[in-house]
PyMOL Python script that loads the backbone (N, CA, C, O; Angstrom):
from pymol import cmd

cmd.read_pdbstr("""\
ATOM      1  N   UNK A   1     -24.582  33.915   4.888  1.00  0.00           N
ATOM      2  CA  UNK A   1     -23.926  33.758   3.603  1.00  0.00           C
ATOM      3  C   UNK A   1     -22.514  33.211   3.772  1.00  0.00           C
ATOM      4  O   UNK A   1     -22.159  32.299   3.025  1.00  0.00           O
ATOM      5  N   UNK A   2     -21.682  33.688   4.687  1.00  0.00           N
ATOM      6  CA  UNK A   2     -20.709  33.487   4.658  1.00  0.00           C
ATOM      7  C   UNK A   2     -20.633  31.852   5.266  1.00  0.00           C
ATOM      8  O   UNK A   2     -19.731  31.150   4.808  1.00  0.00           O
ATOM      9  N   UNK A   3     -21.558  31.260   6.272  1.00  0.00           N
ATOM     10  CA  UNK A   3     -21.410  30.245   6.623  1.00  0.00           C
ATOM     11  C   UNK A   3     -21.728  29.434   5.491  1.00  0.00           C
ATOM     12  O   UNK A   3     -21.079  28.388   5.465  1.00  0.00           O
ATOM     13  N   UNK A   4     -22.395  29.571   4.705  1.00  0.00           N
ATOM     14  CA  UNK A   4     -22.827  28.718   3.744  1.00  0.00           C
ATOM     15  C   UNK A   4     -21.217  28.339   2.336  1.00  0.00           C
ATOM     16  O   UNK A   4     -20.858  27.362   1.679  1.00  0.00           O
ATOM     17  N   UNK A   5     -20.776  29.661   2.500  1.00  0.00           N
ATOM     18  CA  UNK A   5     -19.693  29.397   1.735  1.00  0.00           C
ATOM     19  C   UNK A   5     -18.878  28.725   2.021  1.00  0.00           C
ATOM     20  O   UNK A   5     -18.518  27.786   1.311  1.00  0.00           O
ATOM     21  N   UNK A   6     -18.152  29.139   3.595  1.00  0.00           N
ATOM     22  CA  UNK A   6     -17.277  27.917   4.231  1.00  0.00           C
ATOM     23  C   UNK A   6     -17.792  26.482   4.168  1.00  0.00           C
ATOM     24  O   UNK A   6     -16.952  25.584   4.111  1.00  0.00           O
ATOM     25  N   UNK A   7     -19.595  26.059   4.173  1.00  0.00           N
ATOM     26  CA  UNK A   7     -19.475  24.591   4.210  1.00  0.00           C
ATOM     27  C   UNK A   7     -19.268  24.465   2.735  1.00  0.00           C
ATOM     28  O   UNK A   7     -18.581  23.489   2.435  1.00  0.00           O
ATOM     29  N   UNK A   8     -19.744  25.302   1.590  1.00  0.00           N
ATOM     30  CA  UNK A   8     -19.231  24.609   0.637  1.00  0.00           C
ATOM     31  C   UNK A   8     -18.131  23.945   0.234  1.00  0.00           C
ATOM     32  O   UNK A   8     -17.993  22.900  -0.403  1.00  0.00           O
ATOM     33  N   UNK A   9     -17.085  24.996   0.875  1.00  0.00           N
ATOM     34  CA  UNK A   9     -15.818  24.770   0.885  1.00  0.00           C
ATOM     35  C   UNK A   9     -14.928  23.960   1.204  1.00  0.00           C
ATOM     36  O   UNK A   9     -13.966  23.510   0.582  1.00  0.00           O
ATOM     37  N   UNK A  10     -15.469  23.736   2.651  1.00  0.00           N
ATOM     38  CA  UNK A  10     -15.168  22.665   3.314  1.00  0.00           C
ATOM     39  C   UNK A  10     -15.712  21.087   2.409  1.00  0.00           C
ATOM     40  O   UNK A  10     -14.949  20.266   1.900  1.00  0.00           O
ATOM     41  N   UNK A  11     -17.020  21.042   2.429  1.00  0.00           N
ATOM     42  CA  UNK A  11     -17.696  19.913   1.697  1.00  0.00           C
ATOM     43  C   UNK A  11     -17.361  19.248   0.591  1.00  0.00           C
ATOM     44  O   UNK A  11     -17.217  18.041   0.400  1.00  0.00           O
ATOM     45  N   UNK A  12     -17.220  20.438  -0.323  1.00  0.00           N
ATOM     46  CA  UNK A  12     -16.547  20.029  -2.119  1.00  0.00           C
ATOM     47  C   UNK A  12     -15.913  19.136  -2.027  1.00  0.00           C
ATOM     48  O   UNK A  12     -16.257  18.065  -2.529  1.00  0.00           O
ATOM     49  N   UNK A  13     -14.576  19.317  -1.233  1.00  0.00           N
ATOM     50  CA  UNK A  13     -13.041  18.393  -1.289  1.00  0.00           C
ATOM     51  C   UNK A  13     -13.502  17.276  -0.644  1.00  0.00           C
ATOM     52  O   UNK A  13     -13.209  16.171  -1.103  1.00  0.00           O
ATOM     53  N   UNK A  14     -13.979  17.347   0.057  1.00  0.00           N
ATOM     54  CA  UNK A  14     -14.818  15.767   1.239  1.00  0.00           C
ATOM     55  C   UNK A  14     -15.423  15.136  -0.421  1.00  0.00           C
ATOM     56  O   UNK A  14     -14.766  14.527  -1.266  1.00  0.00           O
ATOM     57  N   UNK A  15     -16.568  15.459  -0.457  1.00  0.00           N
ATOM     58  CA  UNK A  15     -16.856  14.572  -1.793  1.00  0.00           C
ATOM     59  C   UNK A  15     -16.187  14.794  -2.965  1.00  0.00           C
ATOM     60  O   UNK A  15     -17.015  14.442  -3.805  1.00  0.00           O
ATOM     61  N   UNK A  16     -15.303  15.121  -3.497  1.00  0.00           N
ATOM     62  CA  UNK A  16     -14.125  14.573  -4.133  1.00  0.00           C
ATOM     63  C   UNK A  16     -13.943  13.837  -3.895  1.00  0.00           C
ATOM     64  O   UNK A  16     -14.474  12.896  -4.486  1.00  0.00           O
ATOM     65  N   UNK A  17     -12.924  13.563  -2.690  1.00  0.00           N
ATOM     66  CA  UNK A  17     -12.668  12.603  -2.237  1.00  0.00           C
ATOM     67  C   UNK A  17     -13.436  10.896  -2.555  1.00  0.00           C
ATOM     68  O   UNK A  17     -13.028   9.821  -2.995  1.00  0.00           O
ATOM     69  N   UNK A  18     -14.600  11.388  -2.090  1.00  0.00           N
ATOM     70  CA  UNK A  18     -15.566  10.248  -1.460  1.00  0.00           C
ATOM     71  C   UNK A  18     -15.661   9.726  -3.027  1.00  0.00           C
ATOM     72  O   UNK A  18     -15.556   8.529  -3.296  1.00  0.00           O
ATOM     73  N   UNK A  19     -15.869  10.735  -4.027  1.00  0.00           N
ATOM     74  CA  UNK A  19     -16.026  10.655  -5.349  1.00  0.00           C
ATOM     75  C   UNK A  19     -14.970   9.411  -5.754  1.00  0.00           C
ATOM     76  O   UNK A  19     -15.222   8.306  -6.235  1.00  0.00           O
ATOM     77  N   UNK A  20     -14.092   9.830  -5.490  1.00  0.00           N
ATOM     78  CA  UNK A  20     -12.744   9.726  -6.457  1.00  0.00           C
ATOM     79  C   UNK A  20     -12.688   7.664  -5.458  1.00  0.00           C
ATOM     80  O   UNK A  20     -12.605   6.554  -5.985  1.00  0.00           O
ATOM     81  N   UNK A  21     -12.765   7.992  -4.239  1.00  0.00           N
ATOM     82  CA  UNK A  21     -12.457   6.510  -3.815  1.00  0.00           C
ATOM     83  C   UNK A  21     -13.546   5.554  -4.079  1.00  0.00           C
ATOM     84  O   UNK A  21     -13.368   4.344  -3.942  1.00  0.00           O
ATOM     85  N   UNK A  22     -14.494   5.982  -4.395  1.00  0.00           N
ATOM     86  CA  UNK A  22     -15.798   5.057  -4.911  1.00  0.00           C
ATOM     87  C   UNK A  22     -15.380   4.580  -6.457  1.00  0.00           C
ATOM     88  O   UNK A  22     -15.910   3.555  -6.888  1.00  0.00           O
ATOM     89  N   UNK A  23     -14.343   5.384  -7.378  1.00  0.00           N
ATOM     90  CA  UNK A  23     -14.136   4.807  -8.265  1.00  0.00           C
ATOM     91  C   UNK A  23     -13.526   4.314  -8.532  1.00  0.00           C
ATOM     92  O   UNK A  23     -13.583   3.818  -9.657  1.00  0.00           O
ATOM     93  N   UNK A  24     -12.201   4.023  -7.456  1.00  0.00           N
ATOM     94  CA  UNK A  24     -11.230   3.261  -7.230  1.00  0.00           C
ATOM     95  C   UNK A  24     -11.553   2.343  -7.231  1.00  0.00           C
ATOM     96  O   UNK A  24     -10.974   1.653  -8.070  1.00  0.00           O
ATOM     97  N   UNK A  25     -12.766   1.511  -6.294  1.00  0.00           N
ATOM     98  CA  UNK A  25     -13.079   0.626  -5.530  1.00  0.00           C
ATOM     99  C   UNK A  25     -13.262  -0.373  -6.753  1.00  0.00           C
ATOM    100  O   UNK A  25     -12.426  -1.244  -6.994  1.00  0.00           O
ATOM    101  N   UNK A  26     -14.260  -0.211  -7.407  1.00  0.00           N
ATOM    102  CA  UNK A  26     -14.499  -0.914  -9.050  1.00  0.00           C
ATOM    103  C   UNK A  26     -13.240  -1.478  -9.787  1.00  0.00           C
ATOM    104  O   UNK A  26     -12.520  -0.760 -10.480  1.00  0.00           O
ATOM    105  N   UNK A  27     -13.040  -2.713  -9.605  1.00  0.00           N
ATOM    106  CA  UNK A  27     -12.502  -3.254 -10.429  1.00  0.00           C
ATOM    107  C   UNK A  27     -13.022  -4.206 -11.140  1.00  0.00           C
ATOM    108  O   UNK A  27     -14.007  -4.911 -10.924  1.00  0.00           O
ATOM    109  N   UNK A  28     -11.968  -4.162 -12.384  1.00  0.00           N
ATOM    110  CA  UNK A  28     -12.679  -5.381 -13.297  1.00  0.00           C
ATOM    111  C   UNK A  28     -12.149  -6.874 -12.161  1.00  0.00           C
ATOM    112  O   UNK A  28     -11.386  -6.927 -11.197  1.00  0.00           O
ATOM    113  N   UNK A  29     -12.976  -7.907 -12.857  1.00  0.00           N
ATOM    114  CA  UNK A  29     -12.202  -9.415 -12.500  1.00  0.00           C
ATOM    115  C   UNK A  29     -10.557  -9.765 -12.329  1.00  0.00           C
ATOM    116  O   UNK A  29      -9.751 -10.125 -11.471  1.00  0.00           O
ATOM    117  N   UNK A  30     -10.623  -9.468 -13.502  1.00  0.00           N
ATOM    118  CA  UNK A  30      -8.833  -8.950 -14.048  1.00  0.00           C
ATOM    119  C   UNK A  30      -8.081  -8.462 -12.714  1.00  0.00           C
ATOM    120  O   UNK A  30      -7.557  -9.094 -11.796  1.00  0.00           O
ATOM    121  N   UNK A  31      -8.250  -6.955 -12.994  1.00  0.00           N
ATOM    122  CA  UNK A  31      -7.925  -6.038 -11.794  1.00  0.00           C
ATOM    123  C   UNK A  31      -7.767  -7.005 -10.610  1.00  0.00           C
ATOM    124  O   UNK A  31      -6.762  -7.394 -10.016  1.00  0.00           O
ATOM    125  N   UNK A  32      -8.955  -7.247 -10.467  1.00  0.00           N
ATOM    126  CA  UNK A  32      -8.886  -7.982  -8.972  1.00  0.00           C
ATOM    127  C   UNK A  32      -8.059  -9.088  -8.651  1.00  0.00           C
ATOM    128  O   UNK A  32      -7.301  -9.296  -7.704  1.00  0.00           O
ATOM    129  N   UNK A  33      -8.364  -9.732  -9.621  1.00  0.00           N
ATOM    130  CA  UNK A  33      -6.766 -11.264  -9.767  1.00  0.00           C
ATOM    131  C   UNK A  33      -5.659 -10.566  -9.478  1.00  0.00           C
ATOM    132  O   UNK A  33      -5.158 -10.585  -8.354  1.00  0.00           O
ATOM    133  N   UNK A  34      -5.254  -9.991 -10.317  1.00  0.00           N
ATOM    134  CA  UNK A  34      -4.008  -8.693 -10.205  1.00  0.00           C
ATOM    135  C   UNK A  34      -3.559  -8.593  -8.952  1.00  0.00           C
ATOM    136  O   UNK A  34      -2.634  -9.104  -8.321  1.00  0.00           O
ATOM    137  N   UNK A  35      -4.587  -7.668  -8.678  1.00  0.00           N
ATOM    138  CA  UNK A  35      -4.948  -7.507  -7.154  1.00  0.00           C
ATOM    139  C   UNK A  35      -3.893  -8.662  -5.928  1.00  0.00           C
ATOM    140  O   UNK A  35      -2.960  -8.512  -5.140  1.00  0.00           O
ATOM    141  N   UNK A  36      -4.713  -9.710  -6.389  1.00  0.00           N
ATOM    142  CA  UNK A  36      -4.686 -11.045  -5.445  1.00  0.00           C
ATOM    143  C   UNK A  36      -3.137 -11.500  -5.520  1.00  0.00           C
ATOM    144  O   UNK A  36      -2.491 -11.839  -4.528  1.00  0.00           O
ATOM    145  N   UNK A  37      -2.689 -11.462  -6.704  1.00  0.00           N
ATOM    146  CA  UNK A  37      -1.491 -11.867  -7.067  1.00  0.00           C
ATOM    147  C   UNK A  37      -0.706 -11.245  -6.196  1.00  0.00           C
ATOM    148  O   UNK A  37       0.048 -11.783  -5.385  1.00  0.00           O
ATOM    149  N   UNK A  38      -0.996  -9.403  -6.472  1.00  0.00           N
ATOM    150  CA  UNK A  38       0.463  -8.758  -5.869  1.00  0.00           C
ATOM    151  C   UNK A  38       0.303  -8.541  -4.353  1.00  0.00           C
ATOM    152  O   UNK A  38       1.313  -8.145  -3.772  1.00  0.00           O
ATOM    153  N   UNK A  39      -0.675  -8.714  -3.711  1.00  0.00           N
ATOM    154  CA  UNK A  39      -0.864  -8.965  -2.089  1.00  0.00           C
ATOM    155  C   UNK A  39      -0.463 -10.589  -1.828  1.00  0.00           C
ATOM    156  O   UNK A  39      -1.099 -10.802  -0.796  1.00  0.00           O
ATOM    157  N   UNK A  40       0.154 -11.737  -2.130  1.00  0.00           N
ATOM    158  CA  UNK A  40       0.548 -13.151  -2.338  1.00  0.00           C
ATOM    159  C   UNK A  40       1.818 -12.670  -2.217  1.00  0.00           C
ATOM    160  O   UNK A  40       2.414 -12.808  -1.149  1.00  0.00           O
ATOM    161  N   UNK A  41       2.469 -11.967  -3.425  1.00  0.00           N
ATOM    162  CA  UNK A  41       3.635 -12.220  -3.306  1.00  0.00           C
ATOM    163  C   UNK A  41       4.456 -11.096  -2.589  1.00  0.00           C
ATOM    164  O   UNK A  41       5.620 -11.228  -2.210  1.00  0.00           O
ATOM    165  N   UNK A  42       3.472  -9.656  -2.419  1.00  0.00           N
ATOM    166  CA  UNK A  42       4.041  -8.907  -1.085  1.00  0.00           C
ATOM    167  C   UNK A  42       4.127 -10.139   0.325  1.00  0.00           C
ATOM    168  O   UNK A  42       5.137 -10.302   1.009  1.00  0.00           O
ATOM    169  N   UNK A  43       3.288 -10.621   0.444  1.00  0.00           N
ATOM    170  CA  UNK A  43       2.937 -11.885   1.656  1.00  0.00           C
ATOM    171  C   UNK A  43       3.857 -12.539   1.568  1.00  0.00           C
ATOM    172  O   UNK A  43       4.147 -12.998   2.673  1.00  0.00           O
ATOM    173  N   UNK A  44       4.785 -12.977   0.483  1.00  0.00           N
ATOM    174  CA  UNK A  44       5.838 -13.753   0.632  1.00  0.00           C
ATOM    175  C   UNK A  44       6.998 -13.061   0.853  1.00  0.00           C
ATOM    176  O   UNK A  44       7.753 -13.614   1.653  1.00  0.00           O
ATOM    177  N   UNK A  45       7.340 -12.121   0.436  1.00  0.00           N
ATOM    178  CA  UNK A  45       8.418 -11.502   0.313  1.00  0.00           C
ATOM    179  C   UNK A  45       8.793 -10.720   1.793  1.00  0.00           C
ATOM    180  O   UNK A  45       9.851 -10.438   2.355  1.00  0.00           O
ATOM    181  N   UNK A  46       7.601 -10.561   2.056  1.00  0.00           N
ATOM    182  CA  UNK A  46       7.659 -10.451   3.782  1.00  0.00           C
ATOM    183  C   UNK A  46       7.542 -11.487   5.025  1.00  0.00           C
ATOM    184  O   UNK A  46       7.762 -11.232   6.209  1.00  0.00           O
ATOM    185  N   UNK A  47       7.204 -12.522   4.547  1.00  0.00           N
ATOM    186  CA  UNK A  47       7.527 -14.268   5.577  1.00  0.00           C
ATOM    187  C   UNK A  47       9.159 -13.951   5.130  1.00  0.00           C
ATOM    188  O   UNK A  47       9.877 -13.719   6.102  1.00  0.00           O
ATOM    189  N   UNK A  48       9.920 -13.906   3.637  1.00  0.00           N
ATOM    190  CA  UNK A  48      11.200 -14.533   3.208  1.00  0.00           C
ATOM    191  C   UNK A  48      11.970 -13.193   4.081  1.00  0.00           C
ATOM    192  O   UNK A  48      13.177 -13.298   4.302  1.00  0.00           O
ATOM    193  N   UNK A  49      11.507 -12.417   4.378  1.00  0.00           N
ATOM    194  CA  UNK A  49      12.387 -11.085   5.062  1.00  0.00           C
ATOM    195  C   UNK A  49      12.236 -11.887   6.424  1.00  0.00           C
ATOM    196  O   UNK A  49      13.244 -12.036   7.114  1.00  0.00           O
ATOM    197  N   UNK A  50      11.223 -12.321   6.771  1.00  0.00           N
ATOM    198  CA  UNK A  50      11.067 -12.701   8.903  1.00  0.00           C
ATOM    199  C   UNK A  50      12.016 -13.860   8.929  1.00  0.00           C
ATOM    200  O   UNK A  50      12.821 -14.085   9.833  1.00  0.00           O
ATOM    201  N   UNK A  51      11.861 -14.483   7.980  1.00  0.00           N
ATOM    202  CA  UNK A  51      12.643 -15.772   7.652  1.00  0.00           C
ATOM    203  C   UNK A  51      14.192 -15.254   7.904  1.00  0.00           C
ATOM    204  O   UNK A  51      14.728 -15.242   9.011  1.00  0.00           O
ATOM    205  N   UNK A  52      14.827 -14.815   6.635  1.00  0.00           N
ATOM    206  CA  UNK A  52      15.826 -13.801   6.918  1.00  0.00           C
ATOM    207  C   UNK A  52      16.314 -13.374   8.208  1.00  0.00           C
ATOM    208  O   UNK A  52      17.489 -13.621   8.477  1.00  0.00           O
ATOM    209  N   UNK A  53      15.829 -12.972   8.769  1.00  0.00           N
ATOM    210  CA  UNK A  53      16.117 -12.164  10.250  1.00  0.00           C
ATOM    211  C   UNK A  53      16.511 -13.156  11.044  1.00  0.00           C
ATOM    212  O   UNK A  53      17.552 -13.086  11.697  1.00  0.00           O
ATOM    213  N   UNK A  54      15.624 -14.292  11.066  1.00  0.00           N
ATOM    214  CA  UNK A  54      15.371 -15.283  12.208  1.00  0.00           C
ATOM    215  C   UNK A  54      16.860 -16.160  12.013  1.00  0.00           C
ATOM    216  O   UNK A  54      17.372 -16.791  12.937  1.00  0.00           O
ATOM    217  N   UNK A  55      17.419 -16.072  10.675  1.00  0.00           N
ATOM    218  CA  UNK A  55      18.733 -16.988  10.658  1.00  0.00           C
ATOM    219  C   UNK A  55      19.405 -16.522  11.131  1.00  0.00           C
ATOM    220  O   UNK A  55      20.218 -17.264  11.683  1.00  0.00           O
ATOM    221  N   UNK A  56      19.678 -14.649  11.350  1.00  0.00           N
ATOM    222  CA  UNK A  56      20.944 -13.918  11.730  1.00  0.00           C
ATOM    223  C   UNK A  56      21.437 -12.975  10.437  1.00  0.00           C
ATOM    224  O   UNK A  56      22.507 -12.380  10.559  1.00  0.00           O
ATOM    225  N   UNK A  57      20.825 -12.862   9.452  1.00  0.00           N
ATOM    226  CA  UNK A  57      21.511 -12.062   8.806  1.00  0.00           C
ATOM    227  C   UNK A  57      21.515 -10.478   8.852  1.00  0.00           C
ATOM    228  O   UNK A  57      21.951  -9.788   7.931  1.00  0.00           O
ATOM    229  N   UNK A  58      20.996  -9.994   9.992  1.00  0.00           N
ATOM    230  CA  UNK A  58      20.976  -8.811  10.130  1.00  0.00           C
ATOM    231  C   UNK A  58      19.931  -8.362   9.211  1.00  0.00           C
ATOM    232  O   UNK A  58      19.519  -8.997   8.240  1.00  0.00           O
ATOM    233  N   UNK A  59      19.343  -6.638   9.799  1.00  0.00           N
ATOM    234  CA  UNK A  59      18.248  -6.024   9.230  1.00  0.00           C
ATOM    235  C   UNK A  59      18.904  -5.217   8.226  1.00  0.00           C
ATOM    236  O   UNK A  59      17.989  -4.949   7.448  1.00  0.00           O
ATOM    237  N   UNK A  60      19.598  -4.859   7.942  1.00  0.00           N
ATOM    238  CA  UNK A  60      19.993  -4.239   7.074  1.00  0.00           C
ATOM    239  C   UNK A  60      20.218  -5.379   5.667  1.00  0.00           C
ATOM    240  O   UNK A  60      19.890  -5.047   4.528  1.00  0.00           O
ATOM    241  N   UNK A  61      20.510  -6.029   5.824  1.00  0.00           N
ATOM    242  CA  UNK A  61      20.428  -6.912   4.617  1.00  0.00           C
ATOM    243  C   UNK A  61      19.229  -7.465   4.233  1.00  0.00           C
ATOM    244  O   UNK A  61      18.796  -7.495   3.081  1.00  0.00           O
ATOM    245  N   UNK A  62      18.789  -7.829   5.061  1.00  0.00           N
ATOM    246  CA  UNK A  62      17.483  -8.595   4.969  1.00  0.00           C
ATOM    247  C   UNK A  62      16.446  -7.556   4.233  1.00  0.00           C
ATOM    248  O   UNK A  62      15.611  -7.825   3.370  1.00  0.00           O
ATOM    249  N   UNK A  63      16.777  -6.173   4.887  1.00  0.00           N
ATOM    250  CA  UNK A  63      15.688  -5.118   4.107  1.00  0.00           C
ATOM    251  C   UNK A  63      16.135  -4.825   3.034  1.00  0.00           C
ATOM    252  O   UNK A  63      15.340  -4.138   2.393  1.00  0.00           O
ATOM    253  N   UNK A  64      17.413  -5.110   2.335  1.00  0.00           N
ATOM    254  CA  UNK A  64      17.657  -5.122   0.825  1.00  0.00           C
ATOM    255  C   UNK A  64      17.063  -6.007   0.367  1.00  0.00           C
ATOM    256  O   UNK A  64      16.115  -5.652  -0.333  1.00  0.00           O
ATOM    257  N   UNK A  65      17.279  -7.456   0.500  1.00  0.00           N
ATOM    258  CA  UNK A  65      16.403  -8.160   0.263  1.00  0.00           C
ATOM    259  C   UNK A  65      14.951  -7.882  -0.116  1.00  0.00           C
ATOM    260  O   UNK A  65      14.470  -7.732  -1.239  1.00  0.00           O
ATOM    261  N   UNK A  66      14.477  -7.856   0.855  1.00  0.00           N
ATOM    262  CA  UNK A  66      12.960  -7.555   1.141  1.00  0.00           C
ATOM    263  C   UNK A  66      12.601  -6.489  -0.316  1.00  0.00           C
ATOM    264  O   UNK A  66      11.796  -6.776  -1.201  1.00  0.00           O
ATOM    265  N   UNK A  67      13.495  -5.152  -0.240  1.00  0.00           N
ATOM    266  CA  UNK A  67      13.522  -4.418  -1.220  1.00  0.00           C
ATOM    267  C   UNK A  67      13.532  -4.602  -2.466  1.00  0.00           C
ATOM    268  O   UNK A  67      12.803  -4.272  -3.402  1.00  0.00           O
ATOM    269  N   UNK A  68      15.020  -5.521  -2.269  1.00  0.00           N
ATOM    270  CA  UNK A  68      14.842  -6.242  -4.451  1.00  0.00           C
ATOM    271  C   UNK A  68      13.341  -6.731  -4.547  1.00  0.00           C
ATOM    272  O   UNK A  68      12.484  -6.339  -5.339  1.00  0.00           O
ATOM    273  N   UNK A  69      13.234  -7.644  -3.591  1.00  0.00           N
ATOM    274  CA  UNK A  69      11.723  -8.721  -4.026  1.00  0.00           C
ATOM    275  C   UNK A  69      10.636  -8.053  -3.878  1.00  0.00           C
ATOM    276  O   UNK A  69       9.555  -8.558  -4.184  1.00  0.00           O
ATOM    277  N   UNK A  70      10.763  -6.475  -3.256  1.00  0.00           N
ATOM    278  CA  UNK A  70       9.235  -5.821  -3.910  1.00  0.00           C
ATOM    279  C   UNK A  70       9.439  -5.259  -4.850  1.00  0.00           C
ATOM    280  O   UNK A  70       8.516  -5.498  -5.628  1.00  0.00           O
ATOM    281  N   UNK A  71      10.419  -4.353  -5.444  1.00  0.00           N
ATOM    282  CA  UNK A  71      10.741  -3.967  -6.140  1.00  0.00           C
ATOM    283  C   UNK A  71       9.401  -3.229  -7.292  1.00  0.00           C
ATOM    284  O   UNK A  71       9.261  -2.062  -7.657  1.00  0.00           O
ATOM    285  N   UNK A  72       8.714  -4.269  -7.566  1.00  0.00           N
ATOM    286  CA  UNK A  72       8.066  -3.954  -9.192  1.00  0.00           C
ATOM    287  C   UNK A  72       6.261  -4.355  -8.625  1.00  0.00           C
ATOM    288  O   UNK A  72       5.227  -4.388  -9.293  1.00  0.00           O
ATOM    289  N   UNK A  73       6.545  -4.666  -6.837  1.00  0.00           N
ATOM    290  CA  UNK A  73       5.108  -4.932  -6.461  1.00  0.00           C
ATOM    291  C   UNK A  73       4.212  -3.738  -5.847  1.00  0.00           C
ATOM    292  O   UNK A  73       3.241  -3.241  -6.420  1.00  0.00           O
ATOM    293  N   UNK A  74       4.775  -3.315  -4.411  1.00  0.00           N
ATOM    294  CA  UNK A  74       4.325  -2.107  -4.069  1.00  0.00           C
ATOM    295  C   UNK A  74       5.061  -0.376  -4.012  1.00  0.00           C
ATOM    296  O   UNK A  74       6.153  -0.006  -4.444  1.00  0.00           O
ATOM    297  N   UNK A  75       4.248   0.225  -3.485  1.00  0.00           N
ATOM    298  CA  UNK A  75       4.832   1.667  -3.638  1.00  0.00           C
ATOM    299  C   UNK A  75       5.766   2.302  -2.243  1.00  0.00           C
ATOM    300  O   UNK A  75       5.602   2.589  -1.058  1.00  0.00           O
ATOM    301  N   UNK A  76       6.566   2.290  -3.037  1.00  0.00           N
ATOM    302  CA  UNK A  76       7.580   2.852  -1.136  1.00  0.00           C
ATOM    303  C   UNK A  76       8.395   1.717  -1.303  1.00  0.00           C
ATOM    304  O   UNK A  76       8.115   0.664  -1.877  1.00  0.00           O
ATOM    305  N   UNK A  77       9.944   2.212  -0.461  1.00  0.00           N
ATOM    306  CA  UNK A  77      10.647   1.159  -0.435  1.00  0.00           C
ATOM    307  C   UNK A  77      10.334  -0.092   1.104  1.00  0.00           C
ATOM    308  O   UNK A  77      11.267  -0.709   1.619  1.00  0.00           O
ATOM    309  N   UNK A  78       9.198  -0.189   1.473  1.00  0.00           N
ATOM    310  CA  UNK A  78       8.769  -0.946   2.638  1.00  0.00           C
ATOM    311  C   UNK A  78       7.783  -2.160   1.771  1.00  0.00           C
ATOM    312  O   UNK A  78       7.214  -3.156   2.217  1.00  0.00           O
ATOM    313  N   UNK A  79       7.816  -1.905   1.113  1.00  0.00           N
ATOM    314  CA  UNK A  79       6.759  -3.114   0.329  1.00  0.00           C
ATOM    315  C   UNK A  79       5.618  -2.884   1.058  1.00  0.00           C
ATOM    316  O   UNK A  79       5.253  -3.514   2.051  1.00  0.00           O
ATOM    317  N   UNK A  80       4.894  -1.663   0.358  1.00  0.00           N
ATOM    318  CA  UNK A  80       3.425  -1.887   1.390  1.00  0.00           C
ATOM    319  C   UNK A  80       3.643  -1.333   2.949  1.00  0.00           C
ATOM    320  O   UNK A  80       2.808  -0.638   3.529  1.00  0.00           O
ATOM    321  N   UNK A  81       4.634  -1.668   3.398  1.00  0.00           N
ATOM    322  CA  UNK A  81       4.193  -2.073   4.979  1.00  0.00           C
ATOM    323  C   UNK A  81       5.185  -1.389   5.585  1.00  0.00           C
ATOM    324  O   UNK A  81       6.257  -1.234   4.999  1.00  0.00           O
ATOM    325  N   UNK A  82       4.985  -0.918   6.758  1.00  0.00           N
ATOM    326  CA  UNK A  82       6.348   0.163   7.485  1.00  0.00           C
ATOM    327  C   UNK A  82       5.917  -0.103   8.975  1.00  0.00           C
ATOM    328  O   UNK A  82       4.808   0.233   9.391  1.00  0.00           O
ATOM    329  N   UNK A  83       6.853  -0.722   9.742  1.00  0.00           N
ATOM    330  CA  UNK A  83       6.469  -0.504  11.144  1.00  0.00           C
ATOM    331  C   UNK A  83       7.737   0.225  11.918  1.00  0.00           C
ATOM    332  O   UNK A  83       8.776   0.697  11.455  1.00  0.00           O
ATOM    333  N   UNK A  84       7.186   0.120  13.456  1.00  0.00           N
ATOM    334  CA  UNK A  84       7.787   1.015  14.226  1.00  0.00           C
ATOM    335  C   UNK A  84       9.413   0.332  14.781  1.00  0.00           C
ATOM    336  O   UNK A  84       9.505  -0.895  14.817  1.00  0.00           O
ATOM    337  N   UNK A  85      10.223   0.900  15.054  1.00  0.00           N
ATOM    338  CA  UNK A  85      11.538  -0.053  15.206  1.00  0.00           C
ATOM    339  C   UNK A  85      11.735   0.708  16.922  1.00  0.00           C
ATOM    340  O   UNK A  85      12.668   0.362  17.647  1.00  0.00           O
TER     341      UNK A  85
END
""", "prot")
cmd.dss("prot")
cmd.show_as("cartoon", "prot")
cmd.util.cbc("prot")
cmd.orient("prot")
């Protein structure tokens, strides 16, 4: 009995999960353009940051930069993307 409770337990939240990201996945056409758009111009805004760097303006500016121009695209102040320094 008791094992049976722990897998429930365990299990439920697993398919939640599984639940919840299967309905994510569905987008309309729309959505998906959307989609396409704001991965383009994260893509740019991160060439215009490497770009940035490569002239000399230092990382600290450049990641303001980078920052204004995601601003209104992804979540976190990394635009999407965070690597190791």
């Amino acid at each position: 009995m008791k094992k049976n409770l722990l897998a429930s337990l365990v299990l439920a939240p697993m398919l939640l999960a599984a639940a919840l990201a299967h309905a994510q996945d569905t987008h309309s056409d729309k959505e998906t353009k959307a989609d396409i758009q704001r991965h383009r111009a994260m893509a740019a805004a991160h060439e215009a940051a490497a770009k940035c760097l490569e002239s000399g303006k230092g990382h600290d500016t450049c990641q303001k930069e980078l920052q204004a121009a995601c601003k209104t695209l992804a979540i976190g102040k990394y635009c999407g993307m965070r690597h190791a320094h």
